[in-house]
C-alpha distance (Angstrom), angle and dihedral (degrees) to the residues before:
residue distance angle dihedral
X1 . . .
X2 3.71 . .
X3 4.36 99.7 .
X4 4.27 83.4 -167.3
X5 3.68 125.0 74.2
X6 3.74 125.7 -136.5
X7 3.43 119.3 -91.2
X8 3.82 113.0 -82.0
X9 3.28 134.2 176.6
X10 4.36 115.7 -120.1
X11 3.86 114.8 -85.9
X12 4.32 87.0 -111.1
X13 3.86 119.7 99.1
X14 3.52 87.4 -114.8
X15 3.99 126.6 30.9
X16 3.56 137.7 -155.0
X17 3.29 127.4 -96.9
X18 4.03 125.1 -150.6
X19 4.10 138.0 -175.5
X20 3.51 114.9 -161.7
X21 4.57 103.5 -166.0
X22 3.95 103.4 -163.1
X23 3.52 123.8 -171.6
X24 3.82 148.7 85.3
X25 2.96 95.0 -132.2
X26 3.79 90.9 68.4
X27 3.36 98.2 45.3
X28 3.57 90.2 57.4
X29 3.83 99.0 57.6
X30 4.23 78.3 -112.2
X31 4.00 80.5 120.8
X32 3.72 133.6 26.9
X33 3.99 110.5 -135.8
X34 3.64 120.1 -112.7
X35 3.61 96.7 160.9
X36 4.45 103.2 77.1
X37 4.34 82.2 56.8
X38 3.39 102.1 47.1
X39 3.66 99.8 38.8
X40 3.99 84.4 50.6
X41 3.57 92.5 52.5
X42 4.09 93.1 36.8
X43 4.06 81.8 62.8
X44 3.95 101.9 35.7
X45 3.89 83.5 55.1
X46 3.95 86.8 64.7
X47 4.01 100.1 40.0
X48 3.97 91.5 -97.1
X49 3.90 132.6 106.7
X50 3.80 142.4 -158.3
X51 3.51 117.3 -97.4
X52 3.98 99.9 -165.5
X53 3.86 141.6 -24.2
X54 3.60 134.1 -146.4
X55 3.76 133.5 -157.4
X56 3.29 121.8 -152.0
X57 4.27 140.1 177.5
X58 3.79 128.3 -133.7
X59 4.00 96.4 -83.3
X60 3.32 111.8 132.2
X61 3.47 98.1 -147.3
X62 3.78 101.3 50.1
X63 4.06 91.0 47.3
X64 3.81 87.9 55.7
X65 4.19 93.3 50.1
X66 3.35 87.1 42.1
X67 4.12 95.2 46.2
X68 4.15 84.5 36.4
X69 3.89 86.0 60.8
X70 4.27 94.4 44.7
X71 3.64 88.8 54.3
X72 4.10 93.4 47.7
X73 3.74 85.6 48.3
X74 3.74 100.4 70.2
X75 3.69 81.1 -149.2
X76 3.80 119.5 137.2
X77 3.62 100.3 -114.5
X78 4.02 137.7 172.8
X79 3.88 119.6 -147.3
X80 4.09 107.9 -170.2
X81 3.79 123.5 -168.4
X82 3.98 137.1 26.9
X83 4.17 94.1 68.0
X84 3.59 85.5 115.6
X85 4.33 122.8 109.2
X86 3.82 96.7 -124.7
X87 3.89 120.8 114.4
X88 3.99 82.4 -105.0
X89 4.01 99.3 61.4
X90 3.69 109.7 84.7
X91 3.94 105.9 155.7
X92 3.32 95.7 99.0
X93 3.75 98.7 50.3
X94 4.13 85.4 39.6
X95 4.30 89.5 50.5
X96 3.89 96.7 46.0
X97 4.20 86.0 40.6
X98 3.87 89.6 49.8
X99 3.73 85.4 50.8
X100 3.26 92.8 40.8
X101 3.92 91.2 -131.4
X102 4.11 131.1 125.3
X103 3.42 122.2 -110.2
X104 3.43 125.4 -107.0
X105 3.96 147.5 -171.1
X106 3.72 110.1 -95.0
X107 3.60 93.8 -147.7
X108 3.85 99.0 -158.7
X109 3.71 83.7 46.2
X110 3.66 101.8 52.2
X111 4.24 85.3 45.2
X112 3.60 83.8 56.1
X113 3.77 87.3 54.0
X114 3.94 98.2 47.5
X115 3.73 91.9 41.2
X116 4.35 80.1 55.0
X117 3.90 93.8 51.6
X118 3.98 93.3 44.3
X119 3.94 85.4 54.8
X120 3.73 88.0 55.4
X121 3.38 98.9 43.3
X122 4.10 92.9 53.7
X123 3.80 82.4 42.1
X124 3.59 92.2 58.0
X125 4.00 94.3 38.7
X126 3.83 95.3 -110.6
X127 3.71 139.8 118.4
X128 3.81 117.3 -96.7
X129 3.97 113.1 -125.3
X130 3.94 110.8 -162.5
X131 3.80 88.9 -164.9
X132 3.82 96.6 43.9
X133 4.14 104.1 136.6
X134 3.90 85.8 -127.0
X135 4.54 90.8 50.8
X136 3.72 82.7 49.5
X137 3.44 93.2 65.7
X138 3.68 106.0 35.4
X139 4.46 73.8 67.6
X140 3.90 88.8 65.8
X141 4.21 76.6 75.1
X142 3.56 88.0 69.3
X143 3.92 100.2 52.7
X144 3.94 97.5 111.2
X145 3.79 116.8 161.1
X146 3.66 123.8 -84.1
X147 3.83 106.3 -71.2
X148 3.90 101.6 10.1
X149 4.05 122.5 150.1
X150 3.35 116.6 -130.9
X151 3.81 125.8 -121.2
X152 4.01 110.7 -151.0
X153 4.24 119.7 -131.3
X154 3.62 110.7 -147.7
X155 3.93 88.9 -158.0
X156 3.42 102.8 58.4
X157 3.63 110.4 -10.4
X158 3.56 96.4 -127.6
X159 4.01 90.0 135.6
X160 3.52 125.3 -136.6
X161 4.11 120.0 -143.6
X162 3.77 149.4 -125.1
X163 3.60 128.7 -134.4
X164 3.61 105.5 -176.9
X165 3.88 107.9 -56.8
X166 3.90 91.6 -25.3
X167 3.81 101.3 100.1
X168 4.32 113.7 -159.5
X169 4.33 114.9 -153.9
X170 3.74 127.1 162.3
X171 3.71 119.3 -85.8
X172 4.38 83.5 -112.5
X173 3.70 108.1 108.7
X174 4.23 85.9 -152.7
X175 3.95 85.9 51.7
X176 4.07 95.9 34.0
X177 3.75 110.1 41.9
X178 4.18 100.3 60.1
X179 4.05 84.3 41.1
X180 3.66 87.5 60.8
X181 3.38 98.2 38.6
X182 3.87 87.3 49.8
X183 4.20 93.5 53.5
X184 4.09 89.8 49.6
X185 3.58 96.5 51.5
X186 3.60 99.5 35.4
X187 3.87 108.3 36.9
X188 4.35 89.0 28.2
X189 3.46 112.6 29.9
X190 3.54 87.4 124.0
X191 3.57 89.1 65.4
X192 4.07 102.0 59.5
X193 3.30 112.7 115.3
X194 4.00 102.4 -174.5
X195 4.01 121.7 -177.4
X196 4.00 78.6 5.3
X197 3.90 96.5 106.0
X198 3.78 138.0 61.3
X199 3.58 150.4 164.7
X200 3.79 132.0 -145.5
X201 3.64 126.3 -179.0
X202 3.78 148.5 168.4
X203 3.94 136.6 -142.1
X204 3.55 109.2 -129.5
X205 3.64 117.0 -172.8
X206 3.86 128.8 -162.2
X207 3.88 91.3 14.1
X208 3.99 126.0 125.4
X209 3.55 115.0 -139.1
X210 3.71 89.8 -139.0
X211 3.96 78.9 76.3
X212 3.70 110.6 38.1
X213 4.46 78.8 53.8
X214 3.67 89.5 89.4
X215 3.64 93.8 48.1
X216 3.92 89.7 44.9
X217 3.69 87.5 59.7
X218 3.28 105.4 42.6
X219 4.13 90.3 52.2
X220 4.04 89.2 50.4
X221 4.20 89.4 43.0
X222 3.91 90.2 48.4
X223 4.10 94.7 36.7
X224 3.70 108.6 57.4
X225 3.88 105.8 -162.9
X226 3.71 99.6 29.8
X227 3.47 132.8 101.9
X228 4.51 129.2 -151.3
X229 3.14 121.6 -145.8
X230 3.83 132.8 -170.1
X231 3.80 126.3 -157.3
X232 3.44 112.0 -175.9
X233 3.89 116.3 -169.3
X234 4.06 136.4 177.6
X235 3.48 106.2 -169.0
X236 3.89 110.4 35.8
X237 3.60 110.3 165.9
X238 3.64 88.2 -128.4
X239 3.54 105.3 7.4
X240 3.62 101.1 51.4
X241 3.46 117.0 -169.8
X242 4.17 104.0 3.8
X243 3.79 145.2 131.9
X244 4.10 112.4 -136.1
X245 3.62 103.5 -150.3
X246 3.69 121.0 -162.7
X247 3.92 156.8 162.3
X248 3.82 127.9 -140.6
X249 3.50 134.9 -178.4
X250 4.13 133.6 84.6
X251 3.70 114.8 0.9
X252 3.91 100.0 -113.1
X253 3.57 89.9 34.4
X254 4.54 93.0 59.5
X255 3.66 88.1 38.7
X256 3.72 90.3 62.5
X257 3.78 99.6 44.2
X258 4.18 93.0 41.1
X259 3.41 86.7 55.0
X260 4.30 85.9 53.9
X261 3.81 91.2 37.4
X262 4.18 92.5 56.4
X263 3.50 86.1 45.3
X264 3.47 95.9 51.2
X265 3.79 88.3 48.0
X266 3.63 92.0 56.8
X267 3.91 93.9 53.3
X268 3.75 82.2 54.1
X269 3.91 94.5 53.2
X270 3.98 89.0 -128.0
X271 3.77 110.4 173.6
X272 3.80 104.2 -130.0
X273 3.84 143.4 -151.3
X274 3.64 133.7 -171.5
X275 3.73 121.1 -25.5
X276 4.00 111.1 -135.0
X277 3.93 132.1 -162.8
X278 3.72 124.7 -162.6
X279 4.50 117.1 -167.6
């Protein structure tokens, strides 16, 4: 009996979305991220957005409080990085200790993986050895926790896995991006909400944001559904010194509460600049 469920999106309208970056080697400036972009623009792409990100180092410990908290979330959340079988890959331990589970071989997985290694032996002209020490271990790759779904990787197919709606790729952008890609539009397609999001803003020079607050709140209290935001900057290239206030949210929905915010902003006397939308 399967002890995980199938992915599922949260019983809200609209779900959270989480990264979780692991690796020392980003943490040290070793590596330049490439993930927090991408994944942003993996999910704009499809009408949704990233609600946080998290970067974490190879300690055991803190990957399993940090995986013990994406699995208490009920978030849909994607951890890249540390699926590997050297002594410095932990997340699977960390996910099936967070679940408190054992691991287990994936058997479609771990065919995946010899059916990889006798590829590279005929590549390389030699015989393929299932018991070889070294083909052994390559199968650590496919010790998932009890009950986890496997996500496919066209580059290598050395899959990736589901555990719930936490979603587990290697920390290789080639490897990582199409797996993610692959779990949003095959586990959440029902979830895309294309052309169904936008963002309208204002520059607004000489203004604190101490006094546009009020305003801010009384456009989120009156506009159910749509978020302000407030970017202050102080050396624009052709701004200058200006805060870009904004909505975002459904089309007819930001229409609405622009319309509220520039009037607002004209009670106030706020000199204003260009007004800017973003799809």
């Amino acid at each position: 009996m399967n002890p995980l469920p199938t992915p599922t999106p949260p019983a809200e309208a609209t779900p959270r979305f989480g990264l979780i970056i692991i690796g020392d080697e980003i943490l040290s400036g070793k590596r330049e991220d490439k993930h927090l972009p991408k994944v942003i623009a993996l999910l704009k792409t499809r009408g949704l957005a990233l609600d946080y990100a998290e970067y974490v180092g190879d300690s055991p410990e803190r990957i399993t409080a940090t995986l013990t908290r994406a699995f208490a979330s009920g978030d849909i959340v994607f951890s890249t990085g540390g699926i590997g079988a050297t002594p410095d890959d932990h997340t699977r331990q960390c996910a099936a200790k967070a679940l408190g589970l054992e691991l287990a071989l994936h058997p479609e997985a771990a065919e995946l993986i010899r059916q990889r290694m006798q590829d590279l032996a005929k590549e390389q002209g030699s015989v393929f050895e299932p018991d070889h020490p070294d083909n052994l271990h390559r199968l650590n790759m496919a010790m998932f926790p009890v009950g986890a779904q496997l996500i496919p990787n066209p580059y290598n197919r050395v899959a990736g896995f589901s555990c719930g709606s936490v979603h587990f790729v290697p920390g290789f952008p080639v490897m990582a991006w199409p797996m993610i890609e692959w779990v949003l539009d095959t586990h959440y397609p029902q979830l895309h909400q294309i052309a169904a999001w936008i963002e309208q803003s204002v520059i607004v020079f000489g203004a604190m944001e101490a006094t546009l607050t009020p305003l801010m709140q009384d456009i989120e209290r009156r506009h159910v559904g749509v978020k302000v935001f407030s970017l202050p900057s102080v050396d624009h290239p052709a701004y200058g010194r200006h805060i870009e206030l904004g909505v975002k949210g459904e089309p007819l929905r930001v229409s609405l509460a622009f319309a509220d915010l520039l009037d607002g902003l004209h009670h106030l006397n706020a000199k204003l600049g260009p007004e800017l939308v973003q799809k």
